[in-house]
Every structure is written in C-alpha cells, then in structure tokens.
N, C-alpha and C positions, 0 to 999 in steps of 0.2 A: 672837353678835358678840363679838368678841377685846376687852379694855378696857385701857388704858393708863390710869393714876394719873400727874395732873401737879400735881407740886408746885412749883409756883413763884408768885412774885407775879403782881397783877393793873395793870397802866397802862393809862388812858386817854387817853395820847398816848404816839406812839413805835414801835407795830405790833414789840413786843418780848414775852419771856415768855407768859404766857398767850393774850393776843391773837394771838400770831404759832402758837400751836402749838397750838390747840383747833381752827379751821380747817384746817391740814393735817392733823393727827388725825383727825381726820369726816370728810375727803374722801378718805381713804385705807380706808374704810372701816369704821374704828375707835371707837367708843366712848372718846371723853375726859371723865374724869374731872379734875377740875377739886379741889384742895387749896389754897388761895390763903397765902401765906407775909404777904404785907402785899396792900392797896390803894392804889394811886396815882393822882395826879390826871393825874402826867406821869412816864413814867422820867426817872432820876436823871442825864442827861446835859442834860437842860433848866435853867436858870440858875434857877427857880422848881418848888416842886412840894410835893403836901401826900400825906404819908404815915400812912396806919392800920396799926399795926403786926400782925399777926393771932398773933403767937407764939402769945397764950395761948388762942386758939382752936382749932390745927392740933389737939391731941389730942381736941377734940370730934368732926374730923370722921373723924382714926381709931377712934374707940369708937363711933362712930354706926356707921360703916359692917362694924365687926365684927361688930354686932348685927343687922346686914341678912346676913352668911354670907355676901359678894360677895368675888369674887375676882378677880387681876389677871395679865395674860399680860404687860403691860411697869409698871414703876415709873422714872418720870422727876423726876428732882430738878434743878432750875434753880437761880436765885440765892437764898443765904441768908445774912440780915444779920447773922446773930450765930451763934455755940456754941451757942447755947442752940436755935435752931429748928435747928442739924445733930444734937441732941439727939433734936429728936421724929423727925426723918427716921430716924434709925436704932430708936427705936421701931416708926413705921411698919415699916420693913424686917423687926423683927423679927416684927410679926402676920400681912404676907402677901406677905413674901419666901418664896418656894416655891420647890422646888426646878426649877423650868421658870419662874421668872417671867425674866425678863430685868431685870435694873437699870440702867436706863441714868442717869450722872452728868455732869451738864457744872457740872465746880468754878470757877462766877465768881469772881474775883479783881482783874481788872486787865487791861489790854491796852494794846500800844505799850511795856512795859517801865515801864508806873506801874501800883504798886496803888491799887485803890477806894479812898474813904476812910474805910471802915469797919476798915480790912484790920487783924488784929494776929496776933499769934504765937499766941494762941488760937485763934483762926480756922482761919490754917492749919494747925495742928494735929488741929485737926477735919475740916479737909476731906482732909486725908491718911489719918484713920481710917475716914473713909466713899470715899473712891474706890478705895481697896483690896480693897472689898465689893463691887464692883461688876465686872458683865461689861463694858462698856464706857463707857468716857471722853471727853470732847473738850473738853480743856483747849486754848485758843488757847497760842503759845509761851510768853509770859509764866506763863502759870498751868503749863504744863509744868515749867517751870526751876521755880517756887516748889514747884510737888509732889514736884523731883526734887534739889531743893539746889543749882542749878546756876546759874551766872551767866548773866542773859540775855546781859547789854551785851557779853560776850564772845562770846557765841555769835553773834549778830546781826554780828559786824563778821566773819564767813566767810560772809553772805549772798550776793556773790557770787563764791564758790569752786564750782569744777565739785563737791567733795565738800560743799553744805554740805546737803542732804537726808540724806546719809550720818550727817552730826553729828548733825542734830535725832533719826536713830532712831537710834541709839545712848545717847540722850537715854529716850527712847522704851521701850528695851529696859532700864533699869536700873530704871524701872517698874515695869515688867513683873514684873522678878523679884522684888517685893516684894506683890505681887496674891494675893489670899486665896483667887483661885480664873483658872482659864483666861480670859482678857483682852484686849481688843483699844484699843489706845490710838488716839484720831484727832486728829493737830494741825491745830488750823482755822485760814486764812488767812497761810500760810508765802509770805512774799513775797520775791521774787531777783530778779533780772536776767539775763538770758540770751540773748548776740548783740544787745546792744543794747535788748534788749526786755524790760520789765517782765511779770512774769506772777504770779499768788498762788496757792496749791495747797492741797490736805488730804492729812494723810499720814496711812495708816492703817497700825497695826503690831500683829502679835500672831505667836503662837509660830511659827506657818505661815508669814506671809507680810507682804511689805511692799508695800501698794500707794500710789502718789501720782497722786493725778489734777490738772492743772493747767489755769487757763486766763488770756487775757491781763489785766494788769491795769488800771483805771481809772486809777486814783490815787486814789482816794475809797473810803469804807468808812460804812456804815450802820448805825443802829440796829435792831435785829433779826433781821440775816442768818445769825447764831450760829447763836439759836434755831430759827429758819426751818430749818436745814440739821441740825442735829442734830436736830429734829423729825420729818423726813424719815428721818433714818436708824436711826431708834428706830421709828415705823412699819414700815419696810420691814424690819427686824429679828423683831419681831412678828408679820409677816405671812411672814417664811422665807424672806424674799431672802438675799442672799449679801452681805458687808460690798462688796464691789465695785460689785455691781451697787447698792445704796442709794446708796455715792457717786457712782457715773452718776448715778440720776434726781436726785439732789439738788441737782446739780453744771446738769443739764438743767434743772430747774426754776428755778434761782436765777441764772443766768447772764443771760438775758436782762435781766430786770428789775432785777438791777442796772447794767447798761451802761445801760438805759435813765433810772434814777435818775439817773446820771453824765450823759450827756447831757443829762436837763433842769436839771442843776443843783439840786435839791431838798437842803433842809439836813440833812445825817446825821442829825440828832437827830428825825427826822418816818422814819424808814425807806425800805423801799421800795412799790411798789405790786406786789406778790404776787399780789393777791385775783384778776389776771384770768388767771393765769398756776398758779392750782391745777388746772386741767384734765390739767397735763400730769402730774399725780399719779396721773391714772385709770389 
C-alpha cells in the first residue's frame, strides 16, 4: 500500500488539516501518515480555541519512524506556525525525500489579501525556501503574490478582465522559474465574473501546460475546502493520475457539497459535510 506523510496540525472543530485529509487519504486507498504540527480544540478561524504546540515533538516522530526503515510515495506539508517547525519539515525532507517521492506543499499564509496572524518575513522566507523543494504547490492567490512578490490588491482589481487567468499565470510562471526541480503550481479558489455570472476556479501551471478548471460560484467559502481539494490532488498524484484528471475528481468531489453548505447556510468556520460525498473518490 502507497503511504503519504501528512504533516499538518490536528482540530477538533472545523473539518480542516488533518481531519479533512486522513479520510480522503484512506479512501483513496492510501495509507496516512499522520505528523501532527500542533493540537487544537478548534481551527483558528473560531473566536475561542486552545492550542498544544507539538514543535518540539515533530522530530520524535521523524527519528522514530527512520528507526522503523518506512518509506514514503507522497510527503504533504500543511499549515506551519513558525520557522522553526518549517525547520523540522525540511529535515523530514531531507531523511525521506526520495528521489520518486513526491512533495506536495500547500504554504498557508493568508486568504482574501490578509495575512494570518502569525505571518512575518521570517516566515515567509521560510516558506519560499521549502516550496521551491517541492513538486507541487497550491498556494491560494494571496499566498501566490506573497511567494512571488507581487501585489495582490493589484492584481485582484483585473478580476474581471477577459485576460485576467492570463495575469495570475504569468504570476505562476515566474515561480516556476525559481523551483529546485520540474513543478507544477495550482491556484486555489480564483474567483471572476463572467457574463454576469460569478464563478471560482484552480489554475494549474507547470512547464507543459496550463490548465483552469472552473465552476459557478456561491458567494461563500469554508473551512476546509483547501485541504479537502489539495488532499485529493496529492492522492491522485500518488496513485499516477494526471494533474488534470485529479483536478476533475477534486473539482467532482467538492462541488456538490459545497453548494450544499451554501444552501443550508452553515457557518464557514464548521466546513462542509464531505464525509457522505467520499465515495466519489473510489
């Protein structure tokens, strides 16, 4: 069985991070590995929540598991609170990054054109030295412009220009040429207007090809849906689908349940209901 290392925190409200991506993991087939970055009571979009930081733990569970001789087909790296644990990530990288392993990195940041509030120039300094190490990325816009130095609030105000997917790869591609190794960037939740009509997309870019898959949009956005979807595309990766065809089932799998979030009205910060909606992962 193929194993994916997921390092990211653990919440118990919010269907985000680990929650949201050890179920599509195992239902894809796949052995998740589970690295926990902190413990949470709630993600951090709750107005209340109590946080166990795990830093000084993560390198227990990479020395433990070099002592077991396990080895990994994907390494996924989620959210991290400080330098210091993009620190041990790149340790891990360096014990069993392989040359077939796949790395996938999605660099939280910030979304809507605000950073977290952890965010500082160390930070993102760190997270520029590790997504450069990596095969593939999915930085939402906001974390694209911060990885690529680029102004959001400008780029955002050609959202709807007929060229403005044109602009974000373009964005995309100056990444690119800064990547340690062959890469594929994915921007998650690029949202326009089009004939009137609201719609959100993921652009995917690497040296081959640009694809955008789009569908229409709510007006609402959830805790979780990142993860959910780049979870999907890191499995399907793994298992040797094509960057296209992972953004199909991803795109398949997450559509519904979010219109259906949106129609019941459920608070962003609680997610969506996914769990009945994993089948279509088989």
């Amino acid at each position: 069985m193929k194993k994916i290392a997921l390092i990211n925190d653990l919440s118990g409200f919010g269907k985000c991070s680990l929650t949201a991506a050890i179920p599509v993991i195992s239902v894809m087939g796949i052995q998740a590995c589970p690295l926990p970055t902190a413990v949470l009571s709630a993600q951090t979009g709750f107005e209340n929540y109590y946080c166990d930081d795990f830093t000084d733990r993560m390198d227990y569970f990479t020395e433990q598991w070099k002592k077991m001789e396990v080895s990994f087909d994907g390494i996924y790296s989620g959210y991290l609170a400080s330098p210091l644990q993009i620190k041990k990530v790149l340790y891990f990288l360096e014990q069993f990054g392989e040359k077939d392993t796949l790395y996938f990195a999605d660099p939280v940041m910030g979304d809507n054109g605000k950073r977290i509030r952890i965010f500082s120039n160390e930070l993102l300094s760190g997270m520029k030295e590790l997504t450069v190490r990596a095969d593939v990325i999915t930085p939402n816009l906001t974390e694209l412009c911060l990885l690529a130095d680029e102004d959001y609030t400008e780029i955002v105000t050609h959202k709807n220009a007929d060229d403005y997917v044109q602009r974000v790869q373009t964005i995309c591609e100056k990444l690119l040429a800064k990547a340690k190794r062959p890469q594929t960037v994915i921007v998650t939740g690029i949202i326009r207007e089009k004939d009137g009509k609201g719609y959100v997309g993921n652009l995917a870019v690497s040296a081959k090809e640009a694809i955008h898959v789009e569908t229409p949009y709510t007006g609402m956005s959830f805790s979780g849906t990142g993860d959910l979807f780049a979870s999907v595309i890191c499995g399907c990766l793994v298992k040797g689908l094509s960057i296209r065809e992972a953004m199909e089932k991803a795109t398949f799998f997450l559509q519904t349940a979010i219109e259906e979030a949106s129609a019941e009205k459920i608070p962003s910060n609680h997610g969506v209901h996914f769990e009945k909606y994993l089948s279509r992962l088989l």
